[in-house]
C-alpha positions as CSV (number, residue, x, y, z in Angstrom):
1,X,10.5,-118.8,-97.8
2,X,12.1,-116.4,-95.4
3,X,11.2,-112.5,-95.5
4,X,14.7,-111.7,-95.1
5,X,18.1,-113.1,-95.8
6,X,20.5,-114.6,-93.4
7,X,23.1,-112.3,-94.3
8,X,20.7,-109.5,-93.4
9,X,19.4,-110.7,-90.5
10,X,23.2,-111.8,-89.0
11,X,23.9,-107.8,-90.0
12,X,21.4,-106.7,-87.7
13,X,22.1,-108.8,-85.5
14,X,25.2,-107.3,-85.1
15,X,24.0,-104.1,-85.2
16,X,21.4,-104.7,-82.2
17,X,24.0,-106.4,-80.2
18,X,26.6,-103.7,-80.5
19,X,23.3,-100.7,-79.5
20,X,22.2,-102.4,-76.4
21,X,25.8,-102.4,-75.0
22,X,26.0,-98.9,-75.4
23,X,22.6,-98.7,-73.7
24,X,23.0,-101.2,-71.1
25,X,26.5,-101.9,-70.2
26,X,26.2,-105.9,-71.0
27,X,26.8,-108.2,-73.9
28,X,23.9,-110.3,-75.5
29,X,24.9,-113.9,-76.2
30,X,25.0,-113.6,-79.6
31,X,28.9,-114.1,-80.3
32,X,29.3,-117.3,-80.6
33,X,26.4,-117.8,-83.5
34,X,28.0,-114.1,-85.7
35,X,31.7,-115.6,-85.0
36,X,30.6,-118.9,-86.3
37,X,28.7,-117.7,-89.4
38,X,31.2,-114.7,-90.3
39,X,34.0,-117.4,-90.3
40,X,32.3,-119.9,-92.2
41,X,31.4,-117.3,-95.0
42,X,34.5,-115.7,-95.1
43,X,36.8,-119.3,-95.3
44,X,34.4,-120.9,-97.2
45,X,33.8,-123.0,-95.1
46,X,30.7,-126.1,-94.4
47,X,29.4,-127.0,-91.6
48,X,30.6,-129.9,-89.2
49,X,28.3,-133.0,-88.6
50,X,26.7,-133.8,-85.4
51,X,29.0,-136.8,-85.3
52,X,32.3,-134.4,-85.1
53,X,32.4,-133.4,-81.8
54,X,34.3,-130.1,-80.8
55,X,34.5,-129.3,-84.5
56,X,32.3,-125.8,-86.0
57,X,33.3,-126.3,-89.4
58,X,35.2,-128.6,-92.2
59,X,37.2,-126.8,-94.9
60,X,36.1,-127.5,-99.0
61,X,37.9,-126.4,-101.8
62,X,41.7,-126.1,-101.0
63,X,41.1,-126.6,-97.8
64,X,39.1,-129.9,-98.1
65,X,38.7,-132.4,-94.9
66,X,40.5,-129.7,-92.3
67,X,38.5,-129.3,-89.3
68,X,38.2,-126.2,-87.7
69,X,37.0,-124.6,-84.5
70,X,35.6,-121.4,-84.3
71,X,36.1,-118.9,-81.2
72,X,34.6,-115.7,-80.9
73,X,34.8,-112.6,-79.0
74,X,33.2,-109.5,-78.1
75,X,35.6,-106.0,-78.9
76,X,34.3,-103.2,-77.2
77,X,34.8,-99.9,-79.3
């Protein structure tokens, strides 16, 4: 059992990301792991199997059996 939840721990992650630009000038590489979980919460969506190359996600629901590819990217202020 975790200490803290994913969604808390993906916030702060955010949060410490977005401070040590504005202190340093660079970008951690932490986009492509809060673009992939935001999405998939958001969309409701599951995650892909190893075997599905190229593919982040598959939709459920409504949206059952699309496959989706997630792309992320840093805004500055």
């Amino acid at each position: 059992m975790s200490l803290y939840s994913v969604d808390k721990l993906m916030d702060e992650t955010r949060s410490l990301a977005a401070e040590y630009y504005k202190t340093t000038g660079q970008t951690l590489p932490v986009s492509v792991e809060l673009a992939n979980y935001y999405a998939k919460k958001a969309l409701r969506l599951d995650d892909a199997t190893p075997e599905q190359a190229g593919i982040d996600a598959v939709g459920k629901d409504a949206r059952a059996g699309q496959l989706v590819q997630i792309k992320g990217r840093v805004m500055l202020e």
